[in-house]
N, C-alpha and C positions, 0 to 999 in steps of 0.2 A: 682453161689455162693448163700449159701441161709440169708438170708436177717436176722439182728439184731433187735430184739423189744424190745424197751429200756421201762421201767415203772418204774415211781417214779422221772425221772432227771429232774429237772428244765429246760425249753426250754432257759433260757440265757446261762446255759452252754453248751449250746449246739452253741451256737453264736461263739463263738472263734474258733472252730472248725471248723466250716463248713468258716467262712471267711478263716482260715489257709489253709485249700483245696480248695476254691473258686481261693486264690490268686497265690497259686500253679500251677494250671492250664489255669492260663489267662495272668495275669500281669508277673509276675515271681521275684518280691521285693523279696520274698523268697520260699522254696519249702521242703514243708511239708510231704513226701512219706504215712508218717504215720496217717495223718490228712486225707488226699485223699483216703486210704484204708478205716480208718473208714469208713468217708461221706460213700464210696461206699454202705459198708456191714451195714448200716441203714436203718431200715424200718421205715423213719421219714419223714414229708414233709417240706423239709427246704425253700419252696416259701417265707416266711417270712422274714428270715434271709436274702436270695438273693435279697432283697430290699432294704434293712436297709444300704445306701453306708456309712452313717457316721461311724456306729460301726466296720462295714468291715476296714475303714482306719484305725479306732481308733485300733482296734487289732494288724493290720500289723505294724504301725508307734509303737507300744508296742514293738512286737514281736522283731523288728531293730534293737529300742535302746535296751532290756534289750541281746540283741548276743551280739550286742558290748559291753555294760558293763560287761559282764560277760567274754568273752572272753578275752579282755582285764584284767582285773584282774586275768584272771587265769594264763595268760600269765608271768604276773607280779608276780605268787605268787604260783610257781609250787608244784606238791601237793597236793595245797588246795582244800577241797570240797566247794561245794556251793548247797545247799537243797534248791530251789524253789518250792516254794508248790503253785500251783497256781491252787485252784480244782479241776478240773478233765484234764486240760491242758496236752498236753504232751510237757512241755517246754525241760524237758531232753530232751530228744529224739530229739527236735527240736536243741538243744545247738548241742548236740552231733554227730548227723548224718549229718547237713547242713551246719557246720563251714570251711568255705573254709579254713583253716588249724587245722584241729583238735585234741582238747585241751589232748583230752582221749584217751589212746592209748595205746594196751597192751604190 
């Protein structure tokens, strides 16, 4: 697989990311397919992030709460869209693919 060379991205956005694939493949709180393929296809050296355990929690205890608020309300309120913009996140993706019953559905 040949390897992504990012330029220009701030290394904190790069934090949420690699914790969402860190936690995927260890812990299992939740699992990010598409977080874990990035990680993969980066040519970046994430030693730094993989230290940082506060921010690592701090993301995943994020990531929780905002499925269940959101799925919860969608639940509640079918239909409706919900736009999270969260920089370069892939929260969709995360809502959509990992919801043990899922909200989107064609």
């Amino acid at each position: 697989m040949e390897k992504i060379i990012l330029s220009g991205m701030p290394e904190p956005m790069l934090q949420p990311l690699y914790a969402r694939a860190k936690e995927s493949q260890t812990h299992g709180a939740l699992h990010d397919d598409t977080a874990v393929r990035l990680v993969q296809q980066l040519d970046y050296n994430f030693d730094f992030s993989s230290k940082d355990a506060a921010m690592h929690n701090g993301v995943i205890a994020r990531a929780l709460v905002l499925d269940k608020l959101v799925s919860t309300y969608l639940a509640q309120h079918p239909g409706a869209v919900v736009n999270i913009t969260c920089r370069a996140s892939p929260c969709f993706l995360h809502i959509f693919y990992n919801a043990a019953n899922p909200i989107f559905s064609e």
